[in-house]
C-alpha positions as CSV (number, residue, x, y, z in Angstrom):
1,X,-14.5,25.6,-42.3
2,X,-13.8,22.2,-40.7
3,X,-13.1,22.4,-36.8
4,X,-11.5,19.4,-34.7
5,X,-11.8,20.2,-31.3
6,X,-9.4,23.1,-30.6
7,X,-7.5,22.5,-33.4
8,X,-8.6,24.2,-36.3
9,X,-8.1,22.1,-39.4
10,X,-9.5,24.2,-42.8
11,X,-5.6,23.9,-43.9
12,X,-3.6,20.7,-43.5
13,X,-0.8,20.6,-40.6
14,X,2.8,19.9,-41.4
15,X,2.6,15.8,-40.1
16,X,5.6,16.2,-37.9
17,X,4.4,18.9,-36.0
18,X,0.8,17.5,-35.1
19,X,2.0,16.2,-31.9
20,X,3.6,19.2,-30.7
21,X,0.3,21.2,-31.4
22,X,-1.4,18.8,-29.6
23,X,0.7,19.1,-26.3
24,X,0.2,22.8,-26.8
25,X,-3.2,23.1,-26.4
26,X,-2.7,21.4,-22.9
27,X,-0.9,24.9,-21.9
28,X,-2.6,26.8,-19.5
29,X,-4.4,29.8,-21.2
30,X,-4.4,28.1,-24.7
31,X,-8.0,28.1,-26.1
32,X,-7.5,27.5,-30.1
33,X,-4.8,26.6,-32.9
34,X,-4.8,28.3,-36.2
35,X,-2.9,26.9,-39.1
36,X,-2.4,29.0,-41.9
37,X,-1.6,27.5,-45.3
38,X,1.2,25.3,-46.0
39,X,4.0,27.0,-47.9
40,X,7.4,25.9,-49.9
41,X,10.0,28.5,-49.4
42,X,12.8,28.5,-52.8
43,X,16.2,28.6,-51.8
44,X,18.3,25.7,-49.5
45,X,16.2,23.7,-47.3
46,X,16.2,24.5,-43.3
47,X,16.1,21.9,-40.6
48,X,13.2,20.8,-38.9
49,X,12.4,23.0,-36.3
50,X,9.4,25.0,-34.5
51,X,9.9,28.8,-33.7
52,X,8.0,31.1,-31.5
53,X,7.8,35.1,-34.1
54,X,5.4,37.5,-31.9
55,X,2.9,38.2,-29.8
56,X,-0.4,39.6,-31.3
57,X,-4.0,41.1,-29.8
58,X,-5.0,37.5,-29.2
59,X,-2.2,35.2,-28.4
60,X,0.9,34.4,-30.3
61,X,2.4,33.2,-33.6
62,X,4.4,30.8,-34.3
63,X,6.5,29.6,-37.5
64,X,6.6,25.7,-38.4
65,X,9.6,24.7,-40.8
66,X,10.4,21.1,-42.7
67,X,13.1,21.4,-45.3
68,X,11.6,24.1,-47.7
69,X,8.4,23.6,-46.3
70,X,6.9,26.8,-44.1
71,X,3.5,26.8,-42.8
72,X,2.8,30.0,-39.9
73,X,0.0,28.7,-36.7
74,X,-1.4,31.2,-34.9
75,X,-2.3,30.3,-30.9
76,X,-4.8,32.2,-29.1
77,X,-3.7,32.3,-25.3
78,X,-3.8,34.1,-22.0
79,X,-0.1,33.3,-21.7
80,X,1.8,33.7,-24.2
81,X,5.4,33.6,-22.0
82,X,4.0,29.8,-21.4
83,X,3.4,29.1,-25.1
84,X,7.4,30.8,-25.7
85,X,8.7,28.4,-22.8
86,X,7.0,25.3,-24.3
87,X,8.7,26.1,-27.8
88,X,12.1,27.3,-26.8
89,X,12.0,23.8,-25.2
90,X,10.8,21.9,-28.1
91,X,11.8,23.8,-31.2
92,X,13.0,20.6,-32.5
93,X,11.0,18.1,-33.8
């Protein structure tokens, strides 16, 4: 398991989403990012976008998409209506 800071990097990241993880573990509450594994989804490719899915027991997760790429992050924060704000504002990369 490889750790960078709060960043938790045992999968890679989708590249154009890096910086947008970064700013988020600036929110208030926000104490770790977990990628899950980089997917490729079959079918017709989706734009590039960021979207917030749930809440869970420990923060929030969160849905990263490039073309037919698909990767899921999970956030562990206090405030998770912060983390929803931050992507409805930024859901495009």
């Amino acid at each position: 398991m490889v750790k960078f800071g709060k960043l938790k990097r045992e999968h890679h990241i989708l590249k154009p989403f890096i910086k947008n993880l970064e700013k988020i573990l600036t929110l208030p509450g926000v104490t770790r990012i977990v990628p899950g594994p980089i997917k490729n989804k079959p079918g017709r490719p989706s734009a590039r976008r960021m979207t917030y899915q749930y809440e869970t027991p420990t923060g929030s997760k969160l849905a990263l998409h490039d073309g037919s790429t698909h990767q899921e992050v999970f956030v562990v924060t206090s405030e998770p209506t912060k983390l929803e704000e931050f992507v409805l504002q930024n859901r495009s990369v």
